[in-house]
C-alpha positions as CSV (number, residue, x, y, z in Angstrom):
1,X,0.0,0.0,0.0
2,X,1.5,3.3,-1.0
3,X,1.5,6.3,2.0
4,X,2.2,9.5,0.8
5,X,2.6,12.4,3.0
6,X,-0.4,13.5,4.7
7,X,-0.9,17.2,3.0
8,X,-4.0,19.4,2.1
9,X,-7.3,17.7,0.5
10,X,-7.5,14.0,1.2
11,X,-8.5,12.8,-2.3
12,X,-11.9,10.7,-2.8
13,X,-10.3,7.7,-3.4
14,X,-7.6,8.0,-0.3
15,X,-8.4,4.3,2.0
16,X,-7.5,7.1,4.6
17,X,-10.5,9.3,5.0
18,X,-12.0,8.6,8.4
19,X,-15.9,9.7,7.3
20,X,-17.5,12.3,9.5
21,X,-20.8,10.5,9.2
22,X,-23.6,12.4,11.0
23,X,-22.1,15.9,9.5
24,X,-21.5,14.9,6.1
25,X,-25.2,13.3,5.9
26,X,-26.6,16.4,7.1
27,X,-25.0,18.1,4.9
28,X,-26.4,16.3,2.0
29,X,-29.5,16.0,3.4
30,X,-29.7,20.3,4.1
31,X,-27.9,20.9,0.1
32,X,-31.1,18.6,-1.3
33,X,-33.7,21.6,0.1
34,X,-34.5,24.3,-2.4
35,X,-32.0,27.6,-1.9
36,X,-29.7,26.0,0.7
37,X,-27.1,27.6,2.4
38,X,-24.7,25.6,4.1
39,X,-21.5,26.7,5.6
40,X,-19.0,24.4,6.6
41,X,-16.7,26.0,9.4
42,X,-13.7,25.1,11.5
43,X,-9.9,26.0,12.3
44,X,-7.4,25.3,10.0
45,X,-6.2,21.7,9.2
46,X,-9.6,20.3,10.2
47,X,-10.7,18.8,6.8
48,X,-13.1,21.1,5.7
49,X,-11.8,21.2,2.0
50,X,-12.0,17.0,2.2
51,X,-15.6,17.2,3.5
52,X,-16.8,19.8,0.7
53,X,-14.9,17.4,-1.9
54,X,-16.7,14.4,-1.0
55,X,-19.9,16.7,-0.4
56,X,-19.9,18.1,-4.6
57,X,-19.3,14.1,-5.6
58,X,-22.5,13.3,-3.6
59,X,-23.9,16.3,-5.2
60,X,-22.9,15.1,-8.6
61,X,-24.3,11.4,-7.7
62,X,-28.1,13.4,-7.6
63,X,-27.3,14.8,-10.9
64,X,-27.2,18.4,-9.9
65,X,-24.7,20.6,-11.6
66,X,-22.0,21.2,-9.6
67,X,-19.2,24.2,-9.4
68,X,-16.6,24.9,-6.8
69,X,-14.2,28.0,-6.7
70,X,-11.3,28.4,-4.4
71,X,-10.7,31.7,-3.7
72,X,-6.6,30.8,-3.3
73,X,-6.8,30.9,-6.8
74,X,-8.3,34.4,-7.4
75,X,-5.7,37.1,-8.4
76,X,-4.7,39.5,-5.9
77,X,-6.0,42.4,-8.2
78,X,-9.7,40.7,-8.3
79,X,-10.2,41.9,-4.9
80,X,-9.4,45.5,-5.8
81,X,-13.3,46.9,-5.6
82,X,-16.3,44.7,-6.0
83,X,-16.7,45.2,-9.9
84,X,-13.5,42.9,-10.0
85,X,-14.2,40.6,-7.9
86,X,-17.8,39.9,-9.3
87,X,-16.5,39.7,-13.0
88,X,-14.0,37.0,-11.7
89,X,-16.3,34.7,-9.7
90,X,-19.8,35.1,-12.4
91,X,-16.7,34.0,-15.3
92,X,-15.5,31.5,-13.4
93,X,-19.4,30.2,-12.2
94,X,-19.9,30.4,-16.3
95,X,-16.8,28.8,-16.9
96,X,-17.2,25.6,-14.5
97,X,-20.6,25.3,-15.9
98,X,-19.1,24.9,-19.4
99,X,-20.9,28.4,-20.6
100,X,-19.3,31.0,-22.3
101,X,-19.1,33.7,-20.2
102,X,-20.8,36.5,-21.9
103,X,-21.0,38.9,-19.6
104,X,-21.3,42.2,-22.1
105,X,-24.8,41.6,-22.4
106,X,-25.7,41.9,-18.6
107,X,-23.3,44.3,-17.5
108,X,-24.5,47.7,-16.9
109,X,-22.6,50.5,-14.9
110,X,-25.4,52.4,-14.9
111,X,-27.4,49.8,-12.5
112,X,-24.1,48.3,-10.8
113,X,-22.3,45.5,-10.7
114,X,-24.8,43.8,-8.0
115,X,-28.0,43.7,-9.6
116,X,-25.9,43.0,-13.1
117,X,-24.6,40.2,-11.8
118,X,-28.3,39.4,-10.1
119,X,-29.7,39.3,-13.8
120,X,-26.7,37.8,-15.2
121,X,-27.3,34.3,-12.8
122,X,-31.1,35.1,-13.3
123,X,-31.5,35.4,-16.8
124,X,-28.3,33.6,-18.1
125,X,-27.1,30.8,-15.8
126,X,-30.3,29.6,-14.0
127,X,-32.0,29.7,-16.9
128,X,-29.2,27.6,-18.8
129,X,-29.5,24.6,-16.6
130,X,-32.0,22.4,-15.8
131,X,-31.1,20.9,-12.4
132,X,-30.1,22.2,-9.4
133,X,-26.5,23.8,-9.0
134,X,-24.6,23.4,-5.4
135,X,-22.1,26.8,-5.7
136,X,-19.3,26.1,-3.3
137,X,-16.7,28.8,-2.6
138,X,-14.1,27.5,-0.5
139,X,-11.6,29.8,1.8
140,X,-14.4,32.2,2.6
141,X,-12.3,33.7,4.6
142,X,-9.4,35.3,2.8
143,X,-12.3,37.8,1.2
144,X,-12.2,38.8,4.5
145,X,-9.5,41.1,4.6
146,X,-11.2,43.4,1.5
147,X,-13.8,45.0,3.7
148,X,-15.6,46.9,1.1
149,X,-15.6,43.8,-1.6
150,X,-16.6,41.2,1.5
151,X,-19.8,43.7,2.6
152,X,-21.0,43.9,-0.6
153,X,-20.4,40.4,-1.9
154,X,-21.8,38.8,1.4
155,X,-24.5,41.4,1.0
156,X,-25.9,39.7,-2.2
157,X,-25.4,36.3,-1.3
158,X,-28.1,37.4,1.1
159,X,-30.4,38.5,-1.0
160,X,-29.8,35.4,-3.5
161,X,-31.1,33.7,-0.7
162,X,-34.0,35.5,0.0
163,X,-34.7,35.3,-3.7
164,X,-35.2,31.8,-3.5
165,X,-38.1,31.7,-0.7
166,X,-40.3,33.3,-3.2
167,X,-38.6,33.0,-6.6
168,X,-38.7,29.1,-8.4
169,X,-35.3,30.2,-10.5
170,X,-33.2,30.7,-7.4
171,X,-34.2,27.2,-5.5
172,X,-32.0,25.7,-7.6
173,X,-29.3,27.6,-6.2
174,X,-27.4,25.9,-3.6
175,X,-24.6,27.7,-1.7
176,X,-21.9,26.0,0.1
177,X,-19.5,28.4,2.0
178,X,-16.8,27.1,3.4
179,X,-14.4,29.5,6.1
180,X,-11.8,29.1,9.0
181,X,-12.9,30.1,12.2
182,X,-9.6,31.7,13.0
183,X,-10.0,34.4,11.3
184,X,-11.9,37.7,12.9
185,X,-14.8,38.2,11.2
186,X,-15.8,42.0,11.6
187,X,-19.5,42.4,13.6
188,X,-21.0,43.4,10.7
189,X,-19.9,41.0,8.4
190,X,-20.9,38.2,10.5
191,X,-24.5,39.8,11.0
192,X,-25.0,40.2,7.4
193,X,-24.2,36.4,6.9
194,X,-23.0,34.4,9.2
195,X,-26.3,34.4,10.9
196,X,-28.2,32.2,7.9
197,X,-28.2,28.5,6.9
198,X,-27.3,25.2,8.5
199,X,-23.9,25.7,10.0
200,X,-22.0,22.3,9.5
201,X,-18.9,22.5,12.6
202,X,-16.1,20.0,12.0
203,X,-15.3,18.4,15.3
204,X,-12.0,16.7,16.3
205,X,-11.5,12.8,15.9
206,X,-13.0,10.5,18.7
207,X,-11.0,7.7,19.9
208,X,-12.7,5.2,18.1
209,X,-11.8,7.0,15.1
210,X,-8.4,7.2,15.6
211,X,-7.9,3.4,16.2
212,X,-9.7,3.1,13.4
213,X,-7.0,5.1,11.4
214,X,-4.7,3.2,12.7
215,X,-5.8,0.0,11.8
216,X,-5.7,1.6,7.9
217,X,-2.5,2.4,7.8
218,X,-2.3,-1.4,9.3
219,X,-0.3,-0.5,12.8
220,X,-0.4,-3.5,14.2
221,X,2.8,-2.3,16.3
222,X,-0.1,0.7,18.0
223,X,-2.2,-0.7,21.3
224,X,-5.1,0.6,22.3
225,X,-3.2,2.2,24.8
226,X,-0.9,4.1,22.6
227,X,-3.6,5.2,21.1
228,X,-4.6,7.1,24.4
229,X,-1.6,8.6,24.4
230,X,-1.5,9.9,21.0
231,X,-5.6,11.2,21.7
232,X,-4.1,13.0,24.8
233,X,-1.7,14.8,23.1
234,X,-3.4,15.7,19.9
235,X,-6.7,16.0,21.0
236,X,-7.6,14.3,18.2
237,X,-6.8,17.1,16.0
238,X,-7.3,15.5,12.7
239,X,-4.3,16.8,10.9
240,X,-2.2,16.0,14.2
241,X,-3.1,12.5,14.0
242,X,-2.7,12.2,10.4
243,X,0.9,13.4,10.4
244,X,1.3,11.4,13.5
245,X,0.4,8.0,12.2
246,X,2.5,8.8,8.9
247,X,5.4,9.1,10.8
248,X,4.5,6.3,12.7
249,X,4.1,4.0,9.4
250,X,7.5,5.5,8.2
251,X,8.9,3.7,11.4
252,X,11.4,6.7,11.5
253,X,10.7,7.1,15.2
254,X,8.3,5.5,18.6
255,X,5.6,6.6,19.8
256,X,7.4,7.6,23.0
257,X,10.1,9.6,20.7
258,X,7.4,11.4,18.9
259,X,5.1,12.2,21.9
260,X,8.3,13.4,23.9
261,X,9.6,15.4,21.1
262,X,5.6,16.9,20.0
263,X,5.2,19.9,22.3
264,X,8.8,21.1,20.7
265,X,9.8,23.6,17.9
266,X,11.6,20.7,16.5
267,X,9.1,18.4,16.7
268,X,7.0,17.0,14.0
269,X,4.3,20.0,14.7
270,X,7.1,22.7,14.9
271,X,5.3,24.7,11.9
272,X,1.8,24.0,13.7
273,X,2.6,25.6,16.6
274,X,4.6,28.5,15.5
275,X,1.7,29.5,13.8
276,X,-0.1,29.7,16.7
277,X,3.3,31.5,18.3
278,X,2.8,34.4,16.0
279,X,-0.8,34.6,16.2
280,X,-0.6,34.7,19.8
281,X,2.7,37.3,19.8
282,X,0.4,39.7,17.5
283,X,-2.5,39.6,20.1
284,X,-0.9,39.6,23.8
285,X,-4.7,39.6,25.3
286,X,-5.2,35.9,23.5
287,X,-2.1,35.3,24.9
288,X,-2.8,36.2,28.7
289,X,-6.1,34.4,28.7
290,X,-4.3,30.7,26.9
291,X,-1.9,31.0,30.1
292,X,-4.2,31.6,32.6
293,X,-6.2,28.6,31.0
294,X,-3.0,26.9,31.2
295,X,-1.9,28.1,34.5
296,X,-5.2,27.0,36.1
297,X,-6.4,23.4,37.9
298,X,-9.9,23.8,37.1
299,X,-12.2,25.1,34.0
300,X,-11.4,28.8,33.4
301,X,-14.3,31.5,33.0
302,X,-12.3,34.1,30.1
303,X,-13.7,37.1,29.1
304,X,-16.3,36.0,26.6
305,X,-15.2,37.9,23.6
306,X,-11.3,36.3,23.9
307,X,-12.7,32.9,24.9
308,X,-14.7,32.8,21.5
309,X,-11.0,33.3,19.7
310,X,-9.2,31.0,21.3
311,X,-11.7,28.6,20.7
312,X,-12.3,29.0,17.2
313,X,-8.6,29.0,16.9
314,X,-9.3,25.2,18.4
315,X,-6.3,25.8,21.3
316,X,-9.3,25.8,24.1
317,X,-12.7,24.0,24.4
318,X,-15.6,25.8,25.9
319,X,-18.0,24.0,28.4
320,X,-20.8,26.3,30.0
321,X,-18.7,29.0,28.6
322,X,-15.7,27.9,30.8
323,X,-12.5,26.9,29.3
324,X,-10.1,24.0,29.1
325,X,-7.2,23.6,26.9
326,X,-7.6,21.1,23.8
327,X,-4.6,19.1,24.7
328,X,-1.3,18.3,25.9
329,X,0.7,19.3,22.9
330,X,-1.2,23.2,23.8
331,X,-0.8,22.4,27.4
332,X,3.0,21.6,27.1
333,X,4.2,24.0,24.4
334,X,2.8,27.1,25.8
335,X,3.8,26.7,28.9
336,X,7.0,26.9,27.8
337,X,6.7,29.9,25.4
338,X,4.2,32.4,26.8
């Protein structure tokens, strides 16, 4: 069996994909009601770009028509002013629809680039297909740095939305939106939104999925109670296990070389976790509140607004608003350097 390094989107026919049952069929099940909007969130490195994958081949299974931009691959001048950015993602929704663009005949300055690009999917692409069409944009989230293109865009994505409650045309439209939750995402962005749709939250690996990705990369070497160990230290970060059982199946190191070395700058999550460094070095108040989580016995009550950060960053878990930390790797690396 051929193990390649365990980087980015896990590809559909990878025997390593530990399913994320319950999410993934309500997924399906919410992308199947007329004008759905869906929006897959998590931190980084939790597999939401391997969920929406296997999500647009399910899509594809129902015969809808299917298109899914990445916004990594938009130019850094498409996010100039709005006008760009909306002739790049209606040419690329044309283009992964196998239309020709034309966009001079819809285009009018004289009402905007919003309601052109309102007619354009209204009178030209809805109207050119004759099934439903599940729109995914992943990385949401690096729009979010363009505040005047994010306002408007998210803005009409709204109203497309509301379209389809009383309009026919725009049931077939099905958004998928898929974001990071470490990114800030300004108070009026969110409530323009952020606030709509089934929200679809990746969550961490069980145990019983970890030993279950274990036995696929055929470990026989891994107990149950190494398995414990390597939960307690990732937290069953997906992306932490992953590279964890890659090594493992390398047989380049033990378990106890790996889990001694883990909470380490040279350890195999050294880039991980100076990520989080930096992040933390820019913003001393997330900072302050991680140690005193760290510093602390029992469950933590933060100040609600830096709690929500560090948890969508994933380095804390919430309970009845009261914080722990996610895991040891956290636990033992930050106590080091904060």
């Amino acid at each position: 069996m051929s193990i390649t390094f365990p980087a980015g989107v896990i590809p559909l026919n990878s025997p390593f994909y530990i399913e994320k049952t319950t999410i993934e069929k309500e997924i399906l099940t919410e992308i199947q009601k007329p004008g759905a909007l869906v929006r897959i969130r998590a931190p980084r490195e939790m597999g939401k770009s391997s969920v929406l994958l296997r999500m647009i081949h399910e899509a594809h299974s129902l015969d809808y028509r299917t298109v899914s931009l990445d916004l990594k691959q938009a130019s850094q001048s498409s996010f100039n002013n709005i006008d760009k950015f909306l002739h790049w993602f209606c040419v690329n929704v044309a283009l992964g629809l196998g239309l020709e663009p034309r966009l001079e005949g819809y285009w009018d300055e004289n009402i905007g680039c919003k309601v052109s690009s309102t007619l354009y999917f209204e009178n030209y692409l809805l109207r050119s297909i004759d099934s439903p069409l599940v729109l995914a944009l992943d990385d949401l989230n690096l729009i979010f740095d363009y505040s005047e293109v994010v306002k408007d865009f998210f803005t009409l994505l709204c109203s497309w939305h509301e379209k389809s409650r009383v309009l026919p045309m725009w049931q077939n439209l099905r958004l998928l939106l898929v974001y990071s939750t470490e990114i800030d995402v300004p108070l009026e962005i969110y409530q323009s939104l952020f606030h709509l749709g089934f929200v679809a939250h990746l969550d961490s690996f069980t145990l019983e999925e970890v030993m279950e990705l274990v036995k696929l990369y055929e470990l026989n070497f891994i107990s149950e109670k190494d398995t414990k160990l390597l939960m307690d230290m990732t937290g069953g970060h997906p992306a932490l296990v992953h590279l964890a059982i890659y090594y493992l199946s390398q047989e380049k190191l033990t378990l106890m070389e790996l889990l001694d070395n883990a909470p380490t700058s040279t350890g195999i999550y050294g880039s991980h976790l100076y990520r989080y460094q930096m992040k933390l070095q820019l913003e001393p108040e997330l900072a302050t509140a991680l140690k005193t989580v760290i510093n602390s016995t029992e469950p933590v009550l933060l100040n609600p607004i830096l709690a929500n950060k560090l948890n969508n960053m994933g380095l804390i878990k919430l309970n009845q608003n009261k914080a722990v930390i996610s895991c040891q790797l956290y636990q033992d690396y930050f106590q080091q350097t904060l």
